[in-house]
CHARMM internal coordinates of N, CA and C (Angstrom, degrees):
IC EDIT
DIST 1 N 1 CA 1.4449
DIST 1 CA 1 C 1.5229
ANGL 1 N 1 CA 1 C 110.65
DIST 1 C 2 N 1.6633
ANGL 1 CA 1 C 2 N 136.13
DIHE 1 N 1 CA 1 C 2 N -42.57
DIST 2 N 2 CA 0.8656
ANGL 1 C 2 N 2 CA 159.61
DIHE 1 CA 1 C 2 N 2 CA -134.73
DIST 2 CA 2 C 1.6137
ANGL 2 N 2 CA 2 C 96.35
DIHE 1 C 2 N 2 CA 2 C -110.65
DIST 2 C 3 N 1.3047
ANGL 2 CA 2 C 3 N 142.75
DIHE 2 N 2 CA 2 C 3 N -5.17
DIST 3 N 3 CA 1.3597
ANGL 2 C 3 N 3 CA 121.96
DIHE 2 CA 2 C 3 N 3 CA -150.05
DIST 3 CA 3 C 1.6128
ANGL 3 N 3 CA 3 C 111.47
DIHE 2 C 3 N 3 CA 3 C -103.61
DIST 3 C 4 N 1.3583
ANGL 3 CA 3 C 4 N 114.96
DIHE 3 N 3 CA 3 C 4 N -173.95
DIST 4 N 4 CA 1.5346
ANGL 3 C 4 N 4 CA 105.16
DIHE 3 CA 3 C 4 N 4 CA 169.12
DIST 4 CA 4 C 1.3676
ANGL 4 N 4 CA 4 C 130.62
DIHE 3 C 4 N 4 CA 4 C -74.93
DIST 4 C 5 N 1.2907
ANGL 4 CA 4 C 5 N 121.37
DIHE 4 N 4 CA 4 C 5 N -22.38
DIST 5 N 5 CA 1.3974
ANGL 4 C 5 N 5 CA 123.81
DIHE 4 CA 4 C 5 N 5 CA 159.27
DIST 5 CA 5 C 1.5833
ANGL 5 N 5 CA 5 C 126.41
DIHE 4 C 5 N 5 CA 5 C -43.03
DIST 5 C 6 N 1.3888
ANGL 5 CA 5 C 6 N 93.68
DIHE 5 N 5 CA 5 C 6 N -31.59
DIST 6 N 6 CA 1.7574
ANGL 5 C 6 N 6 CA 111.88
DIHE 5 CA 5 C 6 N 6 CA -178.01
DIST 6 CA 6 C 1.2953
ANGL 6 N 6 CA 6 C 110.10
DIHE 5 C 6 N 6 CA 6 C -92.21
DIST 6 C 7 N 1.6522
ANGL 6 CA 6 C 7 N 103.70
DIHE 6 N 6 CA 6 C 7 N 8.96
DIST 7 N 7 CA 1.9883
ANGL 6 C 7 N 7 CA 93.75
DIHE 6 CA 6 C 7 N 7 CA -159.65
DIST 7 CA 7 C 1.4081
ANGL 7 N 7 CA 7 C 129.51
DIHE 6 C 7 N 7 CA 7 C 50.81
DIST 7 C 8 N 1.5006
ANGL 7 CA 7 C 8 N 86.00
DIHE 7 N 7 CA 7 C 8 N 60.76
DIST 8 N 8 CA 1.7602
ANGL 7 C 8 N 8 CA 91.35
DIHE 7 CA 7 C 8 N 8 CA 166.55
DIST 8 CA 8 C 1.5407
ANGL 8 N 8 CA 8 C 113.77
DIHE 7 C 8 N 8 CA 8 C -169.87
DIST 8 C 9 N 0.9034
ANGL 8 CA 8 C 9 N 113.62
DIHE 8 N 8 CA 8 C 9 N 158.20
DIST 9 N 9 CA 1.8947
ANGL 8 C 9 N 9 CA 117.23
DIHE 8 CA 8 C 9 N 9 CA -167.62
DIST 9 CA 9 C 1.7477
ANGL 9 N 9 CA 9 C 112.23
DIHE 8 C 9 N 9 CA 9 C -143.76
DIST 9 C 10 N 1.5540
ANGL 9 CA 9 C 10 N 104.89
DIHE 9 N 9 CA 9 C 10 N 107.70
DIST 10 N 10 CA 1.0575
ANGL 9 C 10 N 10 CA 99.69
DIHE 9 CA 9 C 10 N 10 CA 170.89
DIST 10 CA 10 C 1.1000
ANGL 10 N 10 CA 10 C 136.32
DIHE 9 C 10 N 10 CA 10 C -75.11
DIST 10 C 11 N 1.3370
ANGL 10 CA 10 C 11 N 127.36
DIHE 10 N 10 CA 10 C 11 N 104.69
DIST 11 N 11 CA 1.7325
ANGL 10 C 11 N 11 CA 127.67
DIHE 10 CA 10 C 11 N 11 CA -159.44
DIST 11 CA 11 C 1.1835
ANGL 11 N 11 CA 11 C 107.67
DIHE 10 C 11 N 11 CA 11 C -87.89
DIST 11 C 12 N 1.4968
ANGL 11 CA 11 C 12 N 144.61
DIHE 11 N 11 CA 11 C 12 N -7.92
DIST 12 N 12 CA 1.2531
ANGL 11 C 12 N 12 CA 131.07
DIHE 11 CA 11 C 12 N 12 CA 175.04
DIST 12 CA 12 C 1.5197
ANGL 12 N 12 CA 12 C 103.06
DIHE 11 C 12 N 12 CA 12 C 178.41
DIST 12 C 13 N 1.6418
ANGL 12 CA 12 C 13 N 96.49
DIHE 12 N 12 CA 12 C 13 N 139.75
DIST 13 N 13 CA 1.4609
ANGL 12 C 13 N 13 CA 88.23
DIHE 12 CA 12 C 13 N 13 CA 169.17
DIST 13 CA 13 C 1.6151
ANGL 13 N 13 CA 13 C 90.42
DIHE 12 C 13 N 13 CA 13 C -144.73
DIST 13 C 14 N 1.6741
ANGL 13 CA 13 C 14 N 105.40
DIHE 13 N 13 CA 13 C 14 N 153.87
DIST 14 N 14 CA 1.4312
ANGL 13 C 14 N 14 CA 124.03
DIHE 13 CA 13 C 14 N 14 CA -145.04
DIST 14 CA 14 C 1.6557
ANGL 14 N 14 CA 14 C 100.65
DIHE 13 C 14 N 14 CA 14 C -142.17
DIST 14 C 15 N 1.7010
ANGL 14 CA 14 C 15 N 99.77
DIHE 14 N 14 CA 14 C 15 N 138.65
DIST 15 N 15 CA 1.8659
ANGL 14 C 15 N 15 CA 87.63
DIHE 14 CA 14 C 15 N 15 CA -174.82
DIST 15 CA 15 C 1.4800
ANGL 15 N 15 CA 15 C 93.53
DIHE 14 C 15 N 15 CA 15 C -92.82
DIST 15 C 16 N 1.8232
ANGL 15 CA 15 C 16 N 123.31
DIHE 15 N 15 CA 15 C 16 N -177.55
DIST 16 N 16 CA 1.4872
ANGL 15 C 16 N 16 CA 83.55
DIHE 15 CA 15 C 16 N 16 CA -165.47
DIST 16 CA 16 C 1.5762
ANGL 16 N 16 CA 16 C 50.97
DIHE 15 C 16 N 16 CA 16 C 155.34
DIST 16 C 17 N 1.8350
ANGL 16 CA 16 C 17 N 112.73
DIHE 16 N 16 CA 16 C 17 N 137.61
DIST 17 N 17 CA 1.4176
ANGL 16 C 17 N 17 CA 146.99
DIHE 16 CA 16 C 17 N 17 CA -171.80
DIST 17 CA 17 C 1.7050
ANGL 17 N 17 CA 17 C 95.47
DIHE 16 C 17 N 17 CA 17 C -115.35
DIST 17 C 18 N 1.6747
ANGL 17 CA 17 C 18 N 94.70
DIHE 17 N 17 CA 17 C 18 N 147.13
DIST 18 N 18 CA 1.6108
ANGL 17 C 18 N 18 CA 103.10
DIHE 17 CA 17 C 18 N 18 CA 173.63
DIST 18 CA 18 C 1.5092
ANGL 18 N 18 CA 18 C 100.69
DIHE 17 C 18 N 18 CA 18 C -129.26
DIST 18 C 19 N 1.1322
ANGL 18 CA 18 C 19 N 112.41
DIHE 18 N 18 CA 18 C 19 N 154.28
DIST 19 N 19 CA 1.8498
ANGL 18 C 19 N 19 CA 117.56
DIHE 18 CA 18 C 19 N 19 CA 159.99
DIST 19 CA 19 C 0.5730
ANGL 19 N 19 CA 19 C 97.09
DIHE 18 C 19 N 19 CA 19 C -42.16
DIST 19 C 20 N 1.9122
ANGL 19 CA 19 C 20 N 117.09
DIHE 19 N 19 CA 19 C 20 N 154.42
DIST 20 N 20 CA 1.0151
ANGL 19 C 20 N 20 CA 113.77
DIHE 19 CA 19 C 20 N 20 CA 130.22
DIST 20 CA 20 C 2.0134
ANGL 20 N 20 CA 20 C 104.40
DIHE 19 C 20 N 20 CA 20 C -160.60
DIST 20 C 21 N 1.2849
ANGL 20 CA 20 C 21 N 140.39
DIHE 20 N 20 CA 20 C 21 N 172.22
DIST 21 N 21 CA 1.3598
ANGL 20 C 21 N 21 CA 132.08
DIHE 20 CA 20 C 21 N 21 CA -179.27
DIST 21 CA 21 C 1.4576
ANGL 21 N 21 CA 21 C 107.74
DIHE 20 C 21 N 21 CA 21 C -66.71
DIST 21 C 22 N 1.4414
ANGL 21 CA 21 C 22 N 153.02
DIHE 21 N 21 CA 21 C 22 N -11.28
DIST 22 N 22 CA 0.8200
ANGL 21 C 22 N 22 CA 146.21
DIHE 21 CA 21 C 22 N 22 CA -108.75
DIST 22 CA 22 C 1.9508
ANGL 22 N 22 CA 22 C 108.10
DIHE 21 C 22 N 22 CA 22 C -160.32
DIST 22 C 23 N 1.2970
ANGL 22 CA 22 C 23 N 74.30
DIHE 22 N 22 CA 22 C 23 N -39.84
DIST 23 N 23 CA 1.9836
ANGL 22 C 23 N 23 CA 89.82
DIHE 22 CA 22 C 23 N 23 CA 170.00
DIST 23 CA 23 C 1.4273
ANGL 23 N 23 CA 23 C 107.64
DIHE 22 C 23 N 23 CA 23 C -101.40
DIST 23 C 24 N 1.0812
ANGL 23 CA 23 C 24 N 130.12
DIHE 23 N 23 CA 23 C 24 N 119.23
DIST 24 N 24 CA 1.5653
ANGL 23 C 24 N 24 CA 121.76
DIHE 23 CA 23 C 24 N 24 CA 134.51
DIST 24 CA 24 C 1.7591
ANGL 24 N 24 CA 24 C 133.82
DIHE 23 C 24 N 24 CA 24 C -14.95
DIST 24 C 25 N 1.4923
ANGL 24 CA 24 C 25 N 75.90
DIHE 24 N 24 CA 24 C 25 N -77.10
DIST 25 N 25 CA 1.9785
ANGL 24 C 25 N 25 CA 86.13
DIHE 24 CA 24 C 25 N 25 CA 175.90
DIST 25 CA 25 C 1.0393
ANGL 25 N 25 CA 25 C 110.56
DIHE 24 C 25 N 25 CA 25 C -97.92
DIST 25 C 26 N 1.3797
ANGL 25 CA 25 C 26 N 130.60
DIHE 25 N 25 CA 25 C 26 N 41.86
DIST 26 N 26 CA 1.5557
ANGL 25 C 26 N 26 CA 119.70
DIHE 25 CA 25 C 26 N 26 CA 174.08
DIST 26 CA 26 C 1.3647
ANGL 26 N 26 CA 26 C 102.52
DIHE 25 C 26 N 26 CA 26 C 77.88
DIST 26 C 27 N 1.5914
ANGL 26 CA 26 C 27 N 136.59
DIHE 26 N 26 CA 26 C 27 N 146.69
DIST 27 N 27 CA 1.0131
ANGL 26 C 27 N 27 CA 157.34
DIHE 26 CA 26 C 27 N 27 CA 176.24
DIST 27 CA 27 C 1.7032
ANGL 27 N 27 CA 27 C 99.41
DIHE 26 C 27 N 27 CA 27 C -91.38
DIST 27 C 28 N 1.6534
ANGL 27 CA 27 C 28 N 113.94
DIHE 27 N 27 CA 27 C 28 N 134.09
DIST 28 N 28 CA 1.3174
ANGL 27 C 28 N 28 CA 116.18
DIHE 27 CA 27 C 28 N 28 CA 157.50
DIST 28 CA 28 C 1.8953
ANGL 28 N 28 CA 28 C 129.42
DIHE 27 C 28 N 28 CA 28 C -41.32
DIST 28 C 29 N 1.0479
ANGL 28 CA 28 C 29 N 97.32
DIHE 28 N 28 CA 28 C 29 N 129.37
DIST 29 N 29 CA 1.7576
ANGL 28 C 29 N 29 CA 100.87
DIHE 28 CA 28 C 29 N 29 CA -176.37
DIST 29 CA 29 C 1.3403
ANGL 29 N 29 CA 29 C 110.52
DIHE 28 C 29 N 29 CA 29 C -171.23
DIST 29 C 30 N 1.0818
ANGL 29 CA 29 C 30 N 112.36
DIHE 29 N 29 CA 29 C 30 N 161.13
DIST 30 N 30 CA 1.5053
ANGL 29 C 30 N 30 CA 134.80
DIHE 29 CA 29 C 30 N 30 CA -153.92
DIST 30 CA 30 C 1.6546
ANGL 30 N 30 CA 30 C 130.03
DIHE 29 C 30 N 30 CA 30 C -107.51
DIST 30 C 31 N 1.2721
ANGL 30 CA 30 C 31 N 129.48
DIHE 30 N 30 CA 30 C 31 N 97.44
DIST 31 N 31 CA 1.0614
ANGL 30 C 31 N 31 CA 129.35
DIHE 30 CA 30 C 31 N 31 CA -165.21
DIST 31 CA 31 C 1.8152
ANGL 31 N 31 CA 31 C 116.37
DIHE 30 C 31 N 31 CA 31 C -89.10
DIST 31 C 32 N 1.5032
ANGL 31 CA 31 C 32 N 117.78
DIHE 31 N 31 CA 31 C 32 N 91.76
DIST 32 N 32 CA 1.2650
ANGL 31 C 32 N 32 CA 125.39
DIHE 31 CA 31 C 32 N 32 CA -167.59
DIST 32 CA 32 C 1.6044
ANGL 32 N 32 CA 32 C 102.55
DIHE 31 C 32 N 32 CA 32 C -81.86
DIST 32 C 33 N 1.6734
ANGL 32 CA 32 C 33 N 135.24
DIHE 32 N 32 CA 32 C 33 N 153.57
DIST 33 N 33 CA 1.3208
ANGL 32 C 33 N 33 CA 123.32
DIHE 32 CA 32 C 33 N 33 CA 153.52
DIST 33 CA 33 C 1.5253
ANGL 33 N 33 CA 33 C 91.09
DIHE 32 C 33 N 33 CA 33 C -141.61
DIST 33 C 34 N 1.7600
ANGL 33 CA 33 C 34 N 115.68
DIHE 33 N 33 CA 33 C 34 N 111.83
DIST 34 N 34 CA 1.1812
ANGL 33 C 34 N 34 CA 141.47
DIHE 33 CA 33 C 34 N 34 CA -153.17
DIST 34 CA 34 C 1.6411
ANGL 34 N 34 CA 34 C 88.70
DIHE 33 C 34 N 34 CA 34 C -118.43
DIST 34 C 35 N 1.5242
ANGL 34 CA 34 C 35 N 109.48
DIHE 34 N 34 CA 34 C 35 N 118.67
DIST 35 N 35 CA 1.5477
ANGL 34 C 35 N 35 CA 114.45
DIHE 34 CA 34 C 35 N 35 CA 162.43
DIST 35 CA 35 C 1.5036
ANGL 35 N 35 CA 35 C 114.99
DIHE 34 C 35 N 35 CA 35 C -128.41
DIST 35 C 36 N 1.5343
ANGL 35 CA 35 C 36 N 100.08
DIHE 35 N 35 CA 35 C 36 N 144.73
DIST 36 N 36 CA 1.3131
ANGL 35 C 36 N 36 CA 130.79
DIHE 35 CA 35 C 36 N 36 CA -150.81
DIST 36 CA 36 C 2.0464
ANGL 36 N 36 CA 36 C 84.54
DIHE 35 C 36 N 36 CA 36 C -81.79
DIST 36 C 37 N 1.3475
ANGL 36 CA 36 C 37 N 111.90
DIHE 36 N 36 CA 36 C 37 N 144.33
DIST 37 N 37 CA 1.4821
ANGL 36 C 37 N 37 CA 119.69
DIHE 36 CA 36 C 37 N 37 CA 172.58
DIST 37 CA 37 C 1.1972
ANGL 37 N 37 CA 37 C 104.53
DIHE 36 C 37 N 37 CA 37 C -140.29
END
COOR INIT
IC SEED 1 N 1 CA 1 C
IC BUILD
């Protein structure tokens, strides 16, 4: 979905915890920063 054919470039992706009721330390999750070309 993400690639350059589609005009787009994934510049970084980052591991990186979210809230949540259920986790303590935050649940595993993923920090993408996707730019448009």
């Amino acid at each position: 979905a993400f690639n350059p054919s589609n005009g787009w470039n994934v510049a970084a992706i980052e591991p990186h915890r979210i809230q949540t009721r259920y986790h303590d330390d935050g649940a595993p999750a993923w920090f993408a920063t996707i730019k448009r070309i």
